[in-house]
N, C-alpha and C positions, 0 to 999 in steps of 0.2 A: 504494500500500500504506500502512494507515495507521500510526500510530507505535505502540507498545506503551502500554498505558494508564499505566504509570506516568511516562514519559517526556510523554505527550501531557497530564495532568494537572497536572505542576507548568509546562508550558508555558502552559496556559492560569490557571493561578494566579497566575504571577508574569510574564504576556507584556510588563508594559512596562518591565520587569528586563531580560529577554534581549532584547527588540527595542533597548533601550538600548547591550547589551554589543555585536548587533549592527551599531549604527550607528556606535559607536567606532568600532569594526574596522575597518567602509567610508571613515570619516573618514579612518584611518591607511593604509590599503593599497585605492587606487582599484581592485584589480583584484579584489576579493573581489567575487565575483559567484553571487546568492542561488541560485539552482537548483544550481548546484555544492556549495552548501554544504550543502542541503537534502538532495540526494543521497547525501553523506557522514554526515551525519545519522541517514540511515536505513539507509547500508549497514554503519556501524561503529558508530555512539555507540548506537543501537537496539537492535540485536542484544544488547551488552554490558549495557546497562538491562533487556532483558527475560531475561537470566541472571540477573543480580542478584536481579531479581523472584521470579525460579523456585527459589530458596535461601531464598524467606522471609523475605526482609530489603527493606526500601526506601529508596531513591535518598532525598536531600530540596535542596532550591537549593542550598546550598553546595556538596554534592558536586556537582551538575548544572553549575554555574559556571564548577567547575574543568576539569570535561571540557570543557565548552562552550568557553570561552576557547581551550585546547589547539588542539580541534579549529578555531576561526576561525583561528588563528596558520598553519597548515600548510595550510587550504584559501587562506587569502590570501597567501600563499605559493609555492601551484600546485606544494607537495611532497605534496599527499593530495587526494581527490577526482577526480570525472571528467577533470578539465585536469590531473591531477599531472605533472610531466617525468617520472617512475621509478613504479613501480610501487611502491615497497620501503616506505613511510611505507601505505602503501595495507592491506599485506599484513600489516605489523607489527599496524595496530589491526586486522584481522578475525582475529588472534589472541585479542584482548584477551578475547572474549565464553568462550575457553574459561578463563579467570583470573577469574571473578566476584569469588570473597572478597579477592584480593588487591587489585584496581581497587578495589574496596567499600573498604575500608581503609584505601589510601594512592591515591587519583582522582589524583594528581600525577605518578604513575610513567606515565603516558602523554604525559604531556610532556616526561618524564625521558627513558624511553625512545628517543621522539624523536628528541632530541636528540643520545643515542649514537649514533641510528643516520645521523645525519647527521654526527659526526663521521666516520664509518665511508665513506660515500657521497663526503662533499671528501675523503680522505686518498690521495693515489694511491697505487696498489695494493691500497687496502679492498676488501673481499668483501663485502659487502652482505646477498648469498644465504649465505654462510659463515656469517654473522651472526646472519642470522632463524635461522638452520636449529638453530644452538645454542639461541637461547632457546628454540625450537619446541619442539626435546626436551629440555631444563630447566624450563621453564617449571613444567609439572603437580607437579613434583615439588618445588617451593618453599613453604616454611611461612607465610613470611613476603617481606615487602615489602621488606627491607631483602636477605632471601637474593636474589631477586630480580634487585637494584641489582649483587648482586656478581657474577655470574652473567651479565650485559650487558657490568661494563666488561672481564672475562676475557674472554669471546667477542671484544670488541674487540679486544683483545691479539692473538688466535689467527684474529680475520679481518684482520691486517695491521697494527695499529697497534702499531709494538714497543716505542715510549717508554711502554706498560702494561705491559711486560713486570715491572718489578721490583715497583710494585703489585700486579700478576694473581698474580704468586708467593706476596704474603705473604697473599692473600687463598686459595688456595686451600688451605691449613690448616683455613682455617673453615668448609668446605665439606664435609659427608658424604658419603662415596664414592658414595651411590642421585644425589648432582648431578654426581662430578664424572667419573664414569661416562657419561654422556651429555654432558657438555662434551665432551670428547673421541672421543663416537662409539666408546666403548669397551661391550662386553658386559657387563652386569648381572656384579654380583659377580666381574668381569676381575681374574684376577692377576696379567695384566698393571699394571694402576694404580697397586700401589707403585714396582715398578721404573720406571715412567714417571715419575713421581714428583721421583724421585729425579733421574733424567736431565734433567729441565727446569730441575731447582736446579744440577746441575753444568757442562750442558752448552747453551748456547745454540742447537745447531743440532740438536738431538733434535725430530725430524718426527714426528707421527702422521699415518700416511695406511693407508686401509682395515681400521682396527681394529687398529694394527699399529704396530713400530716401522721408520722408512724412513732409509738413508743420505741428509742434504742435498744441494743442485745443487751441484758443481764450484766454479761460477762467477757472482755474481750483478751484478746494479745498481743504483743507488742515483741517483737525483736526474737534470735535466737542462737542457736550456738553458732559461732563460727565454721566450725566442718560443716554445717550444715546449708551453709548458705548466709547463715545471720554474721554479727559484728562481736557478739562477746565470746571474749577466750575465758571465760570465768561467769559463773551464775552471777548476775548483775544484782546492785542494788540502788534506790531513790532517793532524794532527797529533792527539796526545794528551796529558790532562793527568788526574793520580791516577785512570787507569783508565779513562777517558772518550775517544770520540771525535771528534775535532769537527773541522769543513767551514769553510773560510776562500773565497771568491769576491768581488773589489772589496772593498769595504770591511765586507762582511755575514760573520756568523758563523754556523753551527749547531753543534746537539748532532748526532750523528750514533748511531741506534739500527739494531742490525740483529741478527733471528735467524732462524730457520726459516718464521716466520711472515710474517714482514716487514723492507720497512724504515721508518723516519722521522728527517726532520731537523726539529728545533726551531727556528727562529731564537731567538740568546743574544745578548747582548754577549760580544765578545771578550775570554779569559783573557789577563790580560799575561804570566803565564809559557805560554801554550803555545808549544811547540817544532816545528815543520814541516820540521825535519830526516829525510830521510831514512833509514827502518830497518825492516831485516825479522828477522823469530824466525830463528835457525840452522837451520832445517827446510829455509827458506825462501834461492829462489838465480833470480835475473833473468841474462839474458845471451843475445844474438844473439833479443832481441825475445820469447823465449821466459819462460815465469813457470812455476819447478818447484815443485811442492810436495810435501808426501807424499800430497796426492790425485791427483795427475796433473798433467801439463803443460801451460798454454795460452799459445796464438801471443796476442801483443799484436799482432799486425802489422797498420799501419793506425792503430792508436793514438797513436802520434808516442814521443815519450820519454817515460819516468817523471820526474815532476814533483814526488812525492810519495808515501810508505809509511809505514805504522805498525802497530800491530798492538795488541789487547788483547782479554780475553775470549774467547779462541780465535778473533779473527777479524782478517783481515788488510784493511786498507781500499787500497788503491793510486789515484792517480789522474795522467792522462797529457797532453798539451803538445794531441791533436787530437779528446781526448773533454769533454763537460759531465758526461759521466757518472762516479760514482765506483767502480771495482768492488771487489767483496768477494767474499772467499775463505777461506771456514770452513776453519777448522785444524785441525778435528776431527772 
């Protein structure tokens, strides 16, 4: 199938430009391999060229460049095209063709993009699908490039990554209810959306599932062994400092994030005032292996002894002498 004429034009206007940008590329990453890349070419950067085209407007090298680049960076990569490991980089650009004016505008938010979504992809516990499926249905209904931008790292937030929770907050103010309506899988003009709203700013464990508001799980977790895949070489333990959570393992530190959405630990340098003293909210009462709360009661049993509690932000973090794992326990 051949390229779209305006795509195949500046290709042969400026081929010893791009055969250039390609052979960088090969230089840096031996595994970029041309039919793969070709393929991608015509399954996403095409499609998106010949939108553009069909608005009446045209591509010229610079913008070509930047997509062009993008696009080497993730086929060399083997996160987009026919060898991708994931589908999800695939899926993202055969979006992009229904976004002409915005790509036309800012050709860098495909890199940007990207990028989020490969923050989303390494984060354990990321949604991926959670992900796309947000800006799927935000997308059309963005002005601009920059609504766009904000509209991605929200979604990130709400597919697992919680250390955006307090950004995604202050950004959704700037947000007209026609975007934030569909961030949320909420009905056109829902009014439900203010009181959501309102719940996300007060309350960190406010769920939306099915267009709706849901009580959160009991009981969750957070991090794991090292061999396993997780960050601690040692059963972790909690403490907090002015409101903050954070994770202590050998000699490593984390920020410790968690809401309805998710969790994340940061690796920090260690606060010299934090305190890893044991303590739970007055709700809250351990005894014969049992953990009471005012959501209900779970057996530790199996977990060895508590090692570690603290609590802030409505959320109680515990961690025990036979687990890597740390759990958490919404207080509300």
């Amino acid at each position: 199938m051949p390229l779209c004429a305006p795509l195949s034009h500046l290709f042969q206007q400026d081929r010893a430009f791009f055969n250039q940008l390609y052979a960088d590329a090969q230089w840096r990453y031996p595994r970029l391999e041309g039919e793969q890349f070709s393929a991608f070419l015509l399954a996403a950067v095409d499609p998106l060229s010949a939108a553009i085209d069909s608005t009446g407007h045209t591509i010229d090298r610079e913008w070509l460049s930047i997509v062009y680049t993008a696009a080497l960076e993730l086929v060399s990569h083997k996160l987009a095209g026919p060898a991708a490991v994931s589908p999800w980089h695939n899926q993202l650009w055969q979006q992009f063709a229904k976004l002409p004016a915005l790509l036309l505008l800012a050709p860098e938010l495909g890199a940007e993009l990207s990028n989020c979504l490969h923050h989303v992809l390494h984060h354990p516990g990321g949604a991926p699908q959670h992900w796309l499926a947000s800006i799927g249905r935000c997308a059309p209904y963005c002005q601009t490039p920059d609504q766009l931008r904000q509209v991605a790292q929200i979604a990130a937030w709400t597919a697992g990554l919680a250390h955006y929770r307090h950004s995604a907050l202050s950004l959704l103010p700037c947000l007209d209810d026609h975007l934030c309506s569909p961030l949320f899988n909420l009905s056109e003009h829902s009014e439900t959306w203010p009181k959501l709203f309102q719940q996300l700013q007060e309350n960190p464990w406010t769920q939306v599932r099915n267009k709706g508001l849901t009580a959160p799980a009991p009981l969750l977790s957070c991090g794991a062994f090292s061999g396993f895949g997780g960050v601690f070489m040692q059963p972790p333990r909690v403490g907090c400092v002015d409101q903050q959570l954070f994770a202590i393992s050998d000699q490593e530190c984390w920020e410790l994030y968690a809401d309805a959405f998710g969790s994340s630990l940061q690796a920090v340098p260690r606060p010299a005032e934090l305190n890893l003293a044991t303590c739970y909210p007055d709700q809250v009462a351990f005894s014969d292996q049992q953990l009471r709360t005012p959501q209900g009661s779970f057996s530790l049993a199996g977990y060895g002894d508590i090692t570690s509690a603290c609590y802030c932000h409505q959320t109680l973090a515990v961690t025990t002498s036979l687990s890597h794992a740390i759990l958490l326990v919404p207080l509300s």
